[in-house]
C-alpha positions in Angstrom: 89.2 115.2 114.6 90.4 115.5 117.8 91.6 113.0 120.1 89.6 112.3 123.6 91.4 108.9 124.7 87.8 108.2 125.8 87.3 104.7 128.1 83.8 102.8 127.8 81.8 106.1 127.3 78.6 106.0 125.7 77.6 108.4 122.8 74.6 109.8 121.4 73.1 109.0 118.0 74.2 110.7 114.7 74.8 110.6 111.2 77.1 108.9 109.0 80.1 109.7 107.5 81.5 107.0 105.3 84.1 106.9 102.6 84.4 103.7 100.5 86.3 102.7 97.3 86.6 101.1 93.9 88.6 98.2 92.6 91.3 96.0 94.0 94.8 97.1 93.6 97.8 94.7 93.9 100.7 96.9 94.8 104.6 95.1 94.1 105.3 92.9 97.1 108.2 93.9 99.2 109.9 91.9 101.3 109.1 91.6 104.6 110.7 94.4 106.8 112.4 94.2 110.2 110.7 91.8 113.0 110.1 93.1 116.4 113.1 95.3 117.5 114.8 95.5 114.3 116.7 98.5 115.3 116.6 102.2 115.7 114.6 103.5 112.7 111.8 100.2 113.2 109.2 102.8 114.3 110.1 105.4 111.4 108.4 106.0 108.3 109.5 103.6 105.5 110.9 105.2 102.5 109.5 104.8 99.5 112.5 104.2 97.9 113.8 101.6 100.2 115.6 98.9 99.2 113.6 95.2 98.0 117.0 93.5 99.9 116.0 92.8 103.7 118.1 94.7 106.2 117.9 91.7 108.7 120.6 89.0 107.9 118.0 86.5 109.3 115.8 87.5 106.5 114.9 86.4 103.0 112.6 87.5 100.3 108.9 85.6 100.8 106.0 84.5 98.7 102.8 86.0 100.2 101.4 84.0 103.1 99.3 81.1 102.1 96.6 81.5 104.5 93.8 83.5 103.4 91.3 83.8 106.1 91.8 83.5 109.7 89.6 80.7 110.8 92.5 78.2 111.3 94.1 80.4 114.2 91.2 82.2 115.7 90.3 80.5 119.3 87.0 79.1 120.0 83.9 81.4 120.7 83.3 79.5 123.9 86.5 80.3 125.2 85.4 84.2 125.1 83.6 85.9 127.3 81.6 89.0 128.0 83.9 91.8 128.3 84.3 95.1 129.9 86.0 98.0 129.6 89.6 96.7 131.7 88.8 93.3 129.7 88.5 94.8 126.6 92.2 96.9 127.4 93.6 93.5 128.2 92.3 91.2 125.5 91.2 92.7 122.8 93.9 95.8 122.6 96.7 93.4 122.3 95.4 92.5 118.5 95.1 96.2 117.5 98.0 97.4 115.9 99.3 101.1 115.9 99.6 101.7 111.9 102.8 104.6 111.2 102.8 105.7 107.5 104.4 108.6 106.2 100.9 110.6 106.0 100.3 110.1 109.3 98.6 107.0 111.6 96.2 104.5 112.1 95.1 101.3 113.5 95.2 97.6 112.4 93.8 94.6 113.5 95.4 91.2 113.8 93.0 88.6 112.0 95.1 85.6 111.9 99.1 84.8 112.2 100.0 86.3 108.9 97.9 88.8 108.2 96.6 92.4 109.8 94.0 94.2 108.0 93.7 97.9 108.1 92.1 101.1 105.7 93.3 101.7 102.6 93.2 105.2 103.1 95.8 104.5 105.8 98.6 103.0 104.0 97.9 104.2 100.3 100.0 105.2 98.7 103.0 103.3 100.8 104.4 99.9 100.1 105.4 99.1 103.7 104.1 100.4 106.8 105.2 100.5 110.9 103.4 99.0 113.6 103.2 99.3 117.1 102.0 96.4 119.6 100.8 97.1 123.0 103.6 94.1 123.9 106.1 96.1 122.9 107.0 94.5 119.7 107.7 97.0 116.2 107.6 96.1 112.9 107.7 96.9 109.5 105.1 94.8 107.8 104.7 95.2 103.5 101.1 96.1 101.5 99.9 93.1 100.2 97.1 94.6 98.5 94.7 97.1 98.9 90.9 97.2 97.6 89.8 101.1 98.1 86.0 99.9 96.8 85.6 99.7 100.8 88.6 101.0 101.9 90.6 97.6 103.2 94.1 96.8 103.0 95.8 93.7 104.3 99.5 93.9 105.4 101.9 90.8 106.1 102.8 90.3 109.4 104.0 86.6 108.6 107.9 87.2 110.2 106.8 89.3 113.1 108.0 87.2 116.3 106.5 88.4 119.4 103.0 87.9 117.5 99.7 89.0 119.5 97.1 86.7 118.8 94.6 87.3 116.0 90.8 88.1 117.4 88.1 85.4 117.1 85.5 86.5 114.1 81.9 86.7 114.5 79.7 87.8 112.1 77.1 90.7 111.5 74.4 87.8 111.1 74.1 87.8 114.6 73.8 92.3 115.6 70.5 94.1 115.4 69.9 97.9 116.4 70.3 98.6 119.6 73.1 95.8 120.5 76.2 97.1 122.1 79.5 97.1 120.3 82.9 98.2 121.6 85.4 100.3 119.1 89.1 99.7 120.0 91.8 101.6 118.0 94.9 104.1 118.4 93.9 108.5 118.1 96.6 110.2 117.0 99.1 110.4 119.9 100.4 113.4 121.4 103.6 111.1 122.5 105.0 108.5 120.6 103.9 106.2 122.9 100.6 105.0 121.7 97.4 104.3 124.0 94.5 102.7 122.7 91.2 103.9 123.1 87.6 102.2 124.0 84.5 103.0 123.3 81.1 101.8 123.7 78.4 102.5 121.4 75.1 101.2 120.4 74.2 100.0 116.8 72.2 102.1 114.5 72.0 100.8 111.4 72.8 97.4 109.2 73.5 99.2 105.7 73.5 96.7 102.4 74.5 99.5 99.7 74.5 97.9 96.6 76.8 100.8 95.3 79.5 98.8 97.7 78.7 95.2 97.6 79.1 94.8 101.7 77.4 95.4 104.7 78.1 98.2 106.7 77.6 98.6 110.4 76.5 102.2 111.7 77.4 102.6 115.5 76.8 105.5 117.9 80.0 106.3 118.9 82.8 109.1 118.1 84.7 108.4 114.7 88.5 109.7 116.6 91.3 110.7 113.9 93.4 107.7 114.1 90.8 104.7 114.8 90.4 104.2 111.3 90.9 100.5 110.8 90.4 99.6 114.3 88.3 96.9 115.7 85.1 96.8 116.7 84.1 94.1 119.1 80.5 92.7 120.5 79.3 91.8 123.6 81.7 88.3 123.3 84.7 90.2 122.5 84.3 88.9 118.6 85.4 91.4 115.9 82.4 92.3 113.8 83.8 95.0 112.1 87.0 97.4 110.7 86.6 100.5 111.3 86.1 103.4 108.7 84.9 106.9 108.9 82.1 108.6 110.6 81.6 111.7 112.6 82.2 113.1 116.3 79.0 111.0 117.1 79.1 108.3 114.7 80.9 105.3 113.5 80.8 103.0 110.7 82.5 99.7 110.0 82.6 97.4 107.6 81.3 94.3 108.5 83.4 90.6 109.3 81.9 88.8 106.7 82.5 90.7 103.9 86.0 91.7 105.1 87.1 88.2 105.0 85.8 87.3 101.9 87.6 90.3 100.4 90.8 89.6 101.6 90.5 86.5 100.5 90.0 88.0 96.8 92.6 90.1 97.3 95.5 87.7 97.9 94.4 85.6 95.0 94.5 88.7 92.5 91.3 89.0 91.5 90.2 92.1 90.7 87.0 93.7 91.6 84.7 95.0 88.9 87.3 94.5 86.1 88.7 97.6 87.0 92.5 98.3 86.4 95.1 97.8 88.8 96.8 100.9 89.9 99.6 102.4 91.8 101.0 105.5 92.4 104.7 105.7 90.8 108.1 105.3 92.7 110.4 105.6 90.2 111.4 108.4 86.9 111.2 111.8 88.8 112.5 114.8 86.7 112.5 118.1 87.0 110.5 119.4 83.9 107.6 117.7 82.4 105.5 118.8 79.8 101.6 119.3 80.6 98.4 119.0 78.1 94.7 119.6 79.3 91.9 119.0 77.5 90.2 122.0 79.1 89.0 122.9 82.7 87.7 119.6 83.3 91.4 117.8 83.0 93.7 117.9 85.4 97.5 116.5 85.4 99.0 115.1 88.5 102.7 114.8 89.6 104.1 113.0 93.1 107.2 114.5 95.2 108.3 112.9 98.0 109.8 115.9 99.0 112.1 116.7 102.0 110.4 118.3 104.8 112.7 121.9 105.4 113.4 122.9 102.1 111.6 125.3 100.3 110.2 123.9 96.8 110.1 126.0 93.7 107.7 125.5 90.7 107.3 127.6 87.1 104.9 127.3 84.5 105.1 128.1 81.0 102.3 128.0 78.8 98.7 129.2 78.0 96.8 129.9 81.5 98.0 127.2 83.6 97.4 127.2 87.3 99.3 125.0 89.7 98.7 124.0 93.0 100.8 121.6 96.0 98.2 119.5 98.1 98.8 116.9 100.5 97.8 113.5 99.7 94.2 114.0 100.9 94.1 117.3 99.2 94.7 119.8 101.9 96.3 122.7 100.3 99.7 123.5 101.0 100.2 126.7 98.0 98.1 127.7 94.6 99.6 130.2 91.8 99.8 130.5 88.1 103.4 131.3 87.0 105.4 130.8 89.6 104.6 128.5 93.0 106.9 128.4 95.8 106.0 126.1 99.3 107.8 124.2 101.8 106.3 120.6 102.1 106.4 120.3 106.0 105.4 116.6 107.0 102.8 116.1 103.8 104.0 113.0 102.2 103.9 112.6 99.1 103.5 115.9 98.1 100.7 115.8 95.0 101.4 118.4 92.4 98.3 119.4 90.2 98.4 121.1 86.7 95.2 122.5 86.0 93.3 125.4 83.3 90.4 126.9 82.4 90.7 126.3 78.7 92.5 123.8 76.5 96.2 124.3 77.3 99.9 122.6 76.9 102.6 124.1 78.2 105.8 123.1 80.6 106.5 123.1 84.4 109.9 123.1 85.7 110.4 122.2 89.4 113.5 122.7 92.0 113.3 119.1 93.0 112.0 116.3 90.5 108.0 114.8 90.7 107.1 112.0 89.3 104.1 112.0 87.0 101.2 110.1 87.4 98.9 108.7 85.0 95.1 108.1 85.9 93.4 105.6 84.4 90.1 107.1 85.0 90.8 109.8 82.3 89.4 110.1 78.8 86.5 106.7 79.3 83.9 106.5 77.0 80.6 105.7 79.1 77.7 103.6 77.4 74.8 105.3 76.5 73.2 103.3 79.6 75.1 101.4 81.8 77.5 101.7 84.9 81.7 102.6 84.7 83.4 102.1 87.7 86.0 104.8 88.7 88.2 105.5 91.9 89.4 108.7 93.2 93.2 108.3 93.6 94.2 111.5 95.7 92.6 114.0 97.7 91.0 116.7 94.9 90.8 113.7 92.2 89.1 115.0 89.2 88.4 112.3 86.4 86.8 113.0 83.4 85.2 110.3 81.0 83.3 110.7 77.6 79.7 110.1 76.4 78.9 110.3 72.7 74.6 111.7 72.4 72.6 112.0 69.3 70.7 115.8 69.2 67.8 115.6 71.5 68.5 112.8 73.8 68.2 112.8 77.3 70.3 111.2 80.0 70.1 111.1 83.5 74.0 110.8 85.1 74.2 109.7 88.8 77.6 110.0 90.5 77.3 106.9 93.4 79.6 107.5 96.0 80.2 107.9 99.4 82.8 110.4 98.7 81.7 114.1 98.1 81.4 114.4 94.4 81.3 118.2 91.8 79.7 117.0 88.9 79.6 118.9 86.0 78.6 118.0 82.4 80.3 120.0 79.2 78.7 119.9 75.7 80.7 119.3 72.7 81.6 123.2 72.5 83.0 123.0 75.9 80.3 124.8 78.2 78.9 123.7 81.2 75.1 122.4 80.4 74.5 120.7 84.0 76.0 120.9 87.4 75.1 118.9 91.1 77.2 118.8 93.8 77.1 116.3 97.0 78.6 118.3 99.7 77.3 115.4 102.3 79.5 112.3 101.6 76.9 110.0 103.6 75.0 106.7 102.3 72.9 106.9 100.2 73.5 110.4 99.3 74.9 111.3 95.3 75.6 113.8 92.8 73.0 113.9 89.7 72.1 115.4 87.1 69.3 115.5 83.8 70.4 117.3 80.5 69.0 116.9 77.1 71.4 116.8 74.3 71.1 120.0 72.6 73.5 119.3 69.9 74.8 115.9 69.0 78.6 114.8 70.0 80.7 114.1 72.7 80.2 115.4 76.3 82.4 115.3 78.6 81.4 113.7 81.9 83.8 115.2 84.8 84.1 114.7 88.5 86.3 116.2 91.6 86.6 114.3 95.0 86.5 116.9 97.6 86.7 114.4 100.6 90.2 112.4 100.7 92.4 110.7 99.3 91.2 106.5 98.0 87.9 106.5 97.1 85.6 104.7 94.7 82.7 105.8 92.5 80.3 104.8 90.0 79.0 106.7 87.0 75.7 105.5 86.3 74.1 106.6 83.0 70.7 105.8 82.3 
């Protein structure tokens, strides 16, 4: 989207656009990185194969912060008052944070003096992230955690020095339709110089979707490529909401209350849903690797962190495979069968996918090494009724799981997601017997499908993100 750097505008009404997740994923603690004007590279991206040794000599290794929720620094809600749009630029910007990863940027909000919470689809998959303060001060802060069921992460700020102060909470207890609520966060700059920017917009929607477990708040104001994780502010100047996804003419956030109480499960380690904890791999590049797929609904994924200006080479040898280079949120950057030759550009990581249209093994061999990544959300076996939780780990994401029917049975599979979701269903002989697809990603919307078991043994279940990257699901049989 493009950015407008719009001040106190108001916007008309329209739909929804929201992206949520799955599961909480505690990714390996780093140490803290540089404080406030650390030095010449504290605004550049962080490698991901950066030392865990601080480059400050002032600096050791940490525990995570102890505090867990902001309510012991936030100031009183009778010291704020009603804001406009220069009062907005000069007390609430301060606390929004200018998120630099190596896939591109963000915002982040300052909710107490350790901690700022941000997207998860704007750090994922990094382990350490830059920041920008309107004050001046830069920082490298580390990924504590990140739960991409509704897209939050929380990133420790603990040993930043020129600290802006955190926002005082309020709570969506207190907004109905029609109340007023200011969006504060950073568009993509032109200039590495970052400017905020403030919008006004009136509530549409309070949105419990079960799917998610929180409240989400629907505003009428332009979603701006950049603002994701941003604040949003009522009439008081108390932050109500982080900002998500939405469209040129709407917003949605997910509300305070439920944001706290997630970070606070995040910190201690407790997982959401019993899902697994994942991460995507650092370490064991090599050059060839050896691929098996099930069929057309499997799908094998490798990570480059490539370098930006040289020219990547890839060959496969096998039985009908087909390769293709995406960015992390599944842009395209090539697609070929035997051969595949791109130049990564600024897409970090590069995501490598090994795909067919039949059951195939076989070998690629790449110019530079990839890591290869395992996803946990392949080869499940679903009960016959019941719910499996899933979560789309890159742009493109297709996860297959299994389901085991008796001849004659019928099942109803829904896909819940805010993602959009291909869903197809295989019989045990491999061809497709049922096919939806939710091309709309909003609320409420999901992919489904009815078959009757025409022969009895295992189907195959599969699924393909075709939104972004970090993204939860649920298959619901029933």
């Amino acid at each position: 989207m493009t950015s407008r750097g719009v001040k106190g505008s108001r916007r008309v009404r329209g739909r929804l656009v929201l992206l949520a997740g799955a599961s909480v994923l505690l990714l390996t603690l780093l140490p803290v990185g540089e404080p406030d004007g650390g030095g010449p590279n504290a605004l550049s991206p962080p490698s991901p194969a950066q030392s865990t040794t601080s480059t400050t000599t002032d600096q050791q290794p940490t525990e995570p912060p102890a505090t867990t929720t902001a309510t012991t620094t936030i100031p009183p809600i009778e010291a704020v008052i009603p804001l406009t749009v220069d009062t907005v630029i000069d007390r609430i910007a301060p606390s929004v944070g200018f998120v630099l990863t190596q896939q591109g940027t963000g915002s982040g909000v300052v909710i107490s003096d350790e901690l700022l919470v941000t997207n998860a689809h704007v750090v994922w998959p990094d382990q350490a992230v830059s920041l920008v303060f309107r004050n001046g001060a830069t920082f490298k802060g580390r990924v504590l955690a990140i739960d991409p069921f509704v897209d939050l992460a929380v990133v420790d700020i603990s040993r930043l020095s020129r600290k802006p102060p955190p926002l005082a909470l309020g709570s969506t207890e207190g907004i109905a339709s029609g109340d007023e609520l200011w969006i504060v966060g950073y568009p993509n700059p032109f200039e590495f110089t970052p400017e905020p920017t403030v919008d006004l917009g009136e509530v549409t929607g309070l949105i419990d979707w079960e799917f998610s477990g929180v409240r989400w708040v629907s505003v009428a104001a332009p979603a701006i490529g950049g603002q994701s994780g941003g604040a949003v502010v009522d009439a008081a100047g108390r932050l109500v909401g982080i900002s998500t996804f939405g469209s040129t003419s709407s917003l949605t956030s997910i509300g305070i209350d439920d944001v706290v109480a997630r970070v606070e499960e995040m910190l201690a380690g407790n997982p959401v849903r019993g899902l697994e904890p994942r991460s995507i791999p650092h370490a064991g590049a090599r050059r060839t690797w050896d691929v098996g797929l099930e069929g057309e609904w499997d799908q094998q994924l490798f990570i480059g962190w490539l370098p930006a200006t040289i020219d990547v080479t890839l060959a496969a040898a096998g039985t009908g495979l087909e390769l293709a280079a995406r960015t992390i949120d599944g842009t395209q950057l090539a697609e070929g069968t035997e051969r595949l030759e791109f130049r990564p550009g600024f897409a970090f990581p590069v995501v490598v996918a090994a795909e067919s249209r039949r059951q195939s093994a076989g070998q690629i061999d790449a110019s530079l090494p990839l890591i290869a990544y395992t996803d946990p959300d392949h080869g499940r076996v679903l009960s016959r009724v019941g719910t499996a939780i899933g979560v789309y780990d890159v742009g493109r994401d297709r996860d297959f799981f299994y389901l085991d029917l008796p001849s004659g049975e019928d099942v109803t599979i829904t896909i819940e997601s805010a993602a959009r979701t291909h869903l197809w269903v295989y019989d045990p002989d491999g061809e497709v017997v049922a096919e939806d697809v939710d091309e709309s990603g909003f609320i409420g919307s999901s992919a489904a499908v009815q078959i009757n078991a025409g022969i009895a043994g295992r189907y195959i279940v599969a699924l393909e993100n075709s939104l972004s990257t970090v993204s939860g699901y649920s298959v619901v049989t029933r």
